[in-house]
C-alpha positions in Angstrom: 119.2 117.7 75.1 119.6 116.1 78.4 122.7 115.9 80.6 124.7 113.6 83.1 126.3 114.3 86.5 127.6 112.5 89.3 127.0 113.4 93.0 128.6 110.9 95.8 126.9 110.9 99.0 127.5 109.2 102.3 124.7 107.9 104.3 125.3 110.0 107.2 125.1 113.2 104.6 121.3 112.3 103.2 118.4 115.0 104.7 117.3 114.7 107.9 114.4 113.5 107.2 115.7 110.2 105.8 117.8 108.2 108.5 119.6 105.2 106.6 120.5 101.8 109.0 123.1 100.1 108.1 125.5 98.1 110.1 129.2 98.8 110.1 130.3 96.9 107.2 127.7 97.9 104.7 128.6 101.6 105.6 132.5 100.8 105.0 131.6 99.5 101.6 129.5 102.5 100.7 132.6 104.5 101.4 134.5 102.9 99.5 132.4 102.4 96.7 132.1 106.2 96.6 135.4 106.8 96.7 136.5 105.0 93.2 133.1 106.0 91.8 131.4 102.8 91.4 128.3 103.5 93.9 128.0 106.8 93.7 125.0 108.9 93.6 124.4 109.8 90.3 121.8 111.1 87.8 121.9 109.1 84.4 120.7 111.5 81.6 117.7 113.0 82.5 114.9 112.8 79.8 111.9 114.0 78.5 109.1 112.1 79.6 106.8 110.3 76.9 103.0 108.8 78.6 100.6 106.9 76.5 96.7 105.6 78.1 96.7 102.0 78.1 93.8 99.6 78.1 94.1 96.0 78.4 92.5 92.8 78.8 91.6 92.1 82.7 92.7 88.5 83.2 90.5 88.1 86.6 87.3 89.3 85.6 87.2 89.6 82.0 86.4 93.1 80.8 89.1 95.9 80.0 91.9 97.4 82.9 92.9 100.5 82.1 96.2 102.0 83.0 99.3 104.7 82.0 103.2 103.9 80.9 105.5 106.9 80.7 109.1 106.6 78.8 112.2 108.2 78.0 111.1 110.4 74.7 113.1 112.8 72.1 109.7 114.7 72.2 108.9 117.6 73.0 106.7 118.0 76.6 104.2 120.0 78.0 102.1 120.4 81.2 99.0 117.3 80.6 96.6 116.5 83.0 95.7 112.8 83.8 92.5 112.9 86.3 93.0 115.5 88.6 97.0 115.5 88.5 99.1 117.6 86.0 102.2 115.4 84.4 105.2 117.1 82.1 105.4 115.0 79.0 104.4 114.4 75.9 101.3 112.6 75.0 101.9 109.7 73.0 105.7 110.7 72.2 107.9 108.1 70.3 109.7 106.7 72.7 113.8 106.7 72.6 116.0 105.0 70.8 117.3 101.6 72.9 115.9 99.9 75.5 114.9 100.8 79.1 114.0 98.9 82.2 110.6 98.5 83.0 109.4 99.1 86.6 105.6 98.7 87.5 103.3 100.5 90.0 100.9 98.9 91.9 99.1 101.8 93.6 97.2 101.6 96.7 93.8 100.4 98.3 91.1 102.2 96.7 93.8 104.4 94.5 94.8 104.5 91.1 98.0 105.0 89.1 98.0 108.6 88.0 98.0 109.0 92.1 101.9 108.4 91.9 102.1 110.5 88.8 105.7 112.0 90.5 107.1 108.4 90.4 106.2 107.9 86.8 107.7 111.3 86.0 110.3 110.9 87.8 111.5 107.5 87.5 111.1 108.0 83.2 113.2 111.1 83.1 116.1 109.1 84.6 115.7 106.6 82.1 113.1 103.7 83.2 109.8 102.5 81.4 106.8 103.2 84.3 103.8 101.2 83.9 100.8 101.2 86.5 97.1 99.7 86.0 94.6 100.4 87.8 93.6 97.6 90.0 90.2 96.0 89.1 87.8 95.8 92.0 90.1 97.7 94.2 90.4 101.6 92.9 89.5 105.0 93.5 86.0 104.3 91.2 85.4 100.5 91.8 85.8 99.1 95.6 83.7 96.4 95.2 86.4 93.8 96.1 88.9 96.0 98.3 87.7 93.5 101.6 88.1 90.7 99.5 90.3 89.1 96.7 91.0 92.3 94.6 93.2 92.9 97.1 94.4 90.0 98.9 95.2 87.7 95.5 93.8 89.2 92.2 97.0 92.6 91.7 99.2 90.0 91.2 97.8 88.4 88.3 97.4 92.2 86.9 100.9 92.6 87.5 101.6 89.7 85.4 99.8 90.4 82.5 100.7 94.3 82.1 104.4 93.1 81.7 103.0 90.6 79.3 100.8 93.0 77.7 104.1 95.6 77.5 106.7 93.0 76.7 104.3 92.1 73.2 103.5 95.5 72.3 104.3 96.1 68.8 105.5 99.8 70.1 106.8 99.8 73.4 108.7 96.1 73.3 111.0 97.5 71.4 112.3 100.1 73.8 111.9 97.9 76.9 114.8 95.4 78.1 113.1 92.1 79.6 115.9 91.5 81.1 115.9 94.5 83.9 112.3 94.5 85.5 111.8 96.0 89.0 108.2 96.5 90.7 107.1 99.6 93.1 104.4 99.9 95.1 102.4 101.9 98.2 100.9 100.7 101.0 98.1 98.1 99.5 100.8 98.1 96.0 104.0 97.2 98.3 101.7 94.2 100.0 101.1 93.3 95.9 105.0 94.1 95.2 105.8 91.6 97.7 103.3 88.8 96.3 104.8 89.0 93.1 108.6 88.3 94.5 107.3 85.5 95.8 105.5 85.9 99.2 102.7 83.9 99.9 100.1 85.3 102.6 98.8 83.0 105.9 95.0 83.9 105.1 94.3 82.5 108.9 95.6 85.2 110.2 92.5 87.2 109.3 91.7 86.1 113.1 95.3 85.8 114.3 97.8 88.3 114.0 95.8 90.9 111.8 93.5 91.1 114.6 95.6 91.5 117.7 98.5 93.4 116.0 97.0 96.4 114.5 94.2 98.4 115.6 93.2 99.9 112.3 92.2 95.9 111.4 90.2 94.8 114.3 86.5 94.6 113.1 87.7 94.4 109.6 85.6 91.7 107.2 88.3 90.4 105.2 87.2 87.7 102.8 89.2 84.9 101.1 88.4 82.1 98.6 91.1 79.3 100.0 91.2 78.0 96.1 92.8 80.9 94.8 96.1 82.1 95.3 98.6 84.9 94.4 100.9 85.0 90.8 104.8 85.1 91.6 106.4 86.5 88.6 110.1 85.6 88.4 110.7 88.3 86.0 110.5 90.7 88.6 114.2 91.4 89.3 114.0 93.7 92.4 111.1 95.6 94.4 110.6 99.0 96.0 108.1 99.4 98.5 107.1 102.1 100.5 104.7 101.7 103.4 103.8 98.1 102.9 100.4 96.6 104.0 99.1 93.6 105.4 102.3 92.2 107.0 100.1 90.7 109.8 99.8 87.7 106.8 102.9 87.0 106.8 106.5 85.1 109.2 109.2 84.2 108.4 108.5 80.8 106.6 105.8 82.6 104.1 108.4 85.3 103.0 111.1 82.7 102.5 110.5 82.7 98.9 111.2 86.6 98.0 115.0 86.4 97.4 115.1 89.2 95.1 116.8 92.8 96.5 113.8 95.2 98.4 114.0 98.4 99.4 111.7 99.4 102.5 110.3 103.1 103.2 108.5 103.3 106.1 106.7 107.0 107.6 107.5 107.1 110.6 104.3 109.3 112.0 102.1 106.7 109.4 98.3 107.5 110.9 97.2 104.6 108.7 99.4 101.3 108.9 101.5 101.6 112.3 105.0 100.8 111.2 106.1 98.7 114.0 103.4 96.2 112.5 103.8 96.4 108.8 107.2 98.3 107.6 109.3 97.3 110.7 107.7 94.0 110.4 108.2 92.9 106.8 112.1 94.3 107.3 112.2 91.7 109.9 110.6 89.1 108.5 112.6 88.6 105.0 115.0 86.3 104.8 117.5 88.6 102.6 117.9 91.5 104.5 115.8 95.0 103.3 117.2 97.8 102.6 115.1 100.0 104.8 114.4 104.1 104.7 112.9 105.6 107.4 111.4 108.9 106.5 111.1 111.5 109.3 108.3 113.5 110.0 105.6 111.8 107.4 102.8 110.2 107.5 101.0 107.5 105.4 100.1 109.7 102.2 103.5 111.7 101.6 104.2 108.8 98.5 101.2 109.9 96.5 101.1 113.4 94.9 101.1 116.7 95.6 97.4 117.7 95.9 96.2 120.9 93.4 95.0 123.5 95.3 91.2 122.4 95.0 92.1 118.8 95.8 93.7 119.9 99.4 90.7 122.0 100.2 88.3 118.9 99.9 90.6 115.5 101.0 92.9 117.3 103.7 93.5 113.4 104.8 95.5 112.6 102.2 96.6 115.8 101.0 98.4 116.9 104.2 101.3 116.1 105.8 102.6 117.3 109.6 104.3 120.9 109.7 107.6 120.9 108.2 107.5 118.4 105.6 107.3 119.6 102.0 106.1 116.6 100.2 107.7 117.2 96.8 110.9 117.7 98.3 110.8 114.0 99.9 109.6 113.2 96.3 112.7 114.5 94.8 114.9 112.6 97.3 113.0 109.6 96.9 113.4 109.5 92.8 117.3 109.9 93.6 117.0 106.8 95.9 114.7 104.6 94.1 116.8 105.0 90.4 119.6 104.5 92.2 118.4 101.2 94.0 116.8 99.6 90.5 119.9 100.8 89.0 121.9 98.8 91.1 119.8 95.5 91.4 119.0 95.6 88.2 122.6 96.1 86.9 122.0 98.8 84.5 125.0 100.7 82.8 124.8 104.8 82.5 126.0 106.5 79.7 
């Protein structure tokens, strides 16, 4: 059984930790979208979460990608472990009747998907299809490209062909709507989130702005083969990202392209991209104004799980987060924001 209630809340009203911008006439029209109950905050019918393994054909390098979808589910869930993280759902549950919009997670630099387990949790319990790979060449077990094209070109052509790969699955077609597909990513992922809406990187900025505008860069031996270049997908309807990378690649005239709606969260205490370079830069930069988060009091690692016990003990980098922040609470705000935003731009009805 799952249920459905509405919450309306102005900007002004959202935790501290969260500080919304918006200019006078965006805020009026949140008011009075809350007030006849259009734009609302509101939690669609929460489900149980289905997750099925997936493995599919790598279309860079040949070979198998493996990766993890999670779904709205009739099933019955319990606690599952995927690597070292625990997920509530049930393994290889039917999914639900209908058909869901499909968002897909491109996980960070040297990461993996089950690293953003919360966001597939959360984002299929309010009703979305959550599909992440992980990113040949560039993950947690296989860096052997993370300096080079893994990063810079070759997500985006993963990206592609897990939507293709999902869209012709004899199974899980049938409960996703091609129509409504969004994209998320972290740091690295929101860099690849951007690619795939249509951005298209200045590689000669490896010795330009990528250089002289961040610190974490200089000495960095970034390598690029000039015949290859990123994968827009124009099925992609609308884009999340939180802590973008790699701005430095980018003006004006390169992000002219990405038209679709984006949401930007930026850390403000981020130890590991400075915002003022990459969050605050790509909300600058695009031509249709961002939506744009800044969350108080966080650093770099509060969008990937909340570590096990063990876990924090042995990689305190990415496991903690300054005093005062309670990292699953910004999780549950951010699943509120994020379903609400791919709601929106992807013009979903609720029950």
């Amino acid at each position: 059984m799952h249920h459905f209630k509405v919450r309306c809340i102005r900007a002004d009203l959202n935790p501290g930790w969260v500080r919304w911008h918006h200019n006078f006439r965006a805020f009026f029209c949140v008011l009075v979208m809350c007030a006849i109950g259009i734009w609302g905050k509101a939690e669609a019918a929460e489900w149980n979460v289905g997750v099925k393994r997936l493995t599919l054909h790598d279309p860079v390098v040949g070979g198998a990608m493996t990766g993890i979808v999670t779904y709205p589910t009739p099933a019955a869930s319990q606690r599952i472990t995927i690597g070292r993280f625990e997920i509530k759902a049930a393994q290889d549950g039917a999914p639900a009747e209908g058909r869901f919009p499909l968002v897909i997670v491109s996980h960070g630099t040297g990461g993996l998907p089950e690293m953003y387990l919360w966001l597939f949790e959360g984002l299929a319990m309010k009703g979305f299809i959550v599909a992440g790979v992980a990113h040949s060449g560039d993950n947690y077990n296989d860096r052997s490209g993370s300096l080079g094209d893994a990063l810079f070109v070759d997500r985006t052509r993963h990206v592609s062909a897990l939507i293709d790969f999902l869209v012709e699955n004899v199974t899980l077609s049938q409960a996703i709507d091609a129509r409504k597909i969004g994209i998320a990513g972290h740091s690295a992922g929101g860099y690849t989130a951007l690619l795939s809406a249509g951005g298209a990187p200045d590689f000669s900025q490896f010795a330009g702005r990528c250089r002289t505008n961040s610190e974490q860069n200089r000495g960095t031996r970034w390598t690029h083969d000039p015949a290859k270049s990123p994968v827009i997908d124009a099925r992609i309807r609308a884009a999340a990202v939180m802590a973008p990378a790699l701005a430095c690649l980018f003006d004006k005239e390169s992000l002219r392209d990405v038209s679709i709606p984006v949401r930007i969260y930026q850390a403000d205490l981020d130890e590991v991209l400075q915002p003022g370079f990459n969050a605050t830069y790509f909300s600058a930069l695009l031509a249709k104004a961002p939506e744009t988060a800044h969350v108080a009091n966080a650093g770099h690692f509060v969008f990937m799980n909340t570590c096990p016990f063990i876990m924090s003990m042995i990689a305190r980098q990415i496991c903690s987060d300054p005093s005062g922040t309670d990292r699953a609470e910004v999780h549950r705000y951010l699943i509120e924001e994020i379903a609400l935003f791919f709601r929106q731009n992807l013009d979903i009805q609720r029950p």
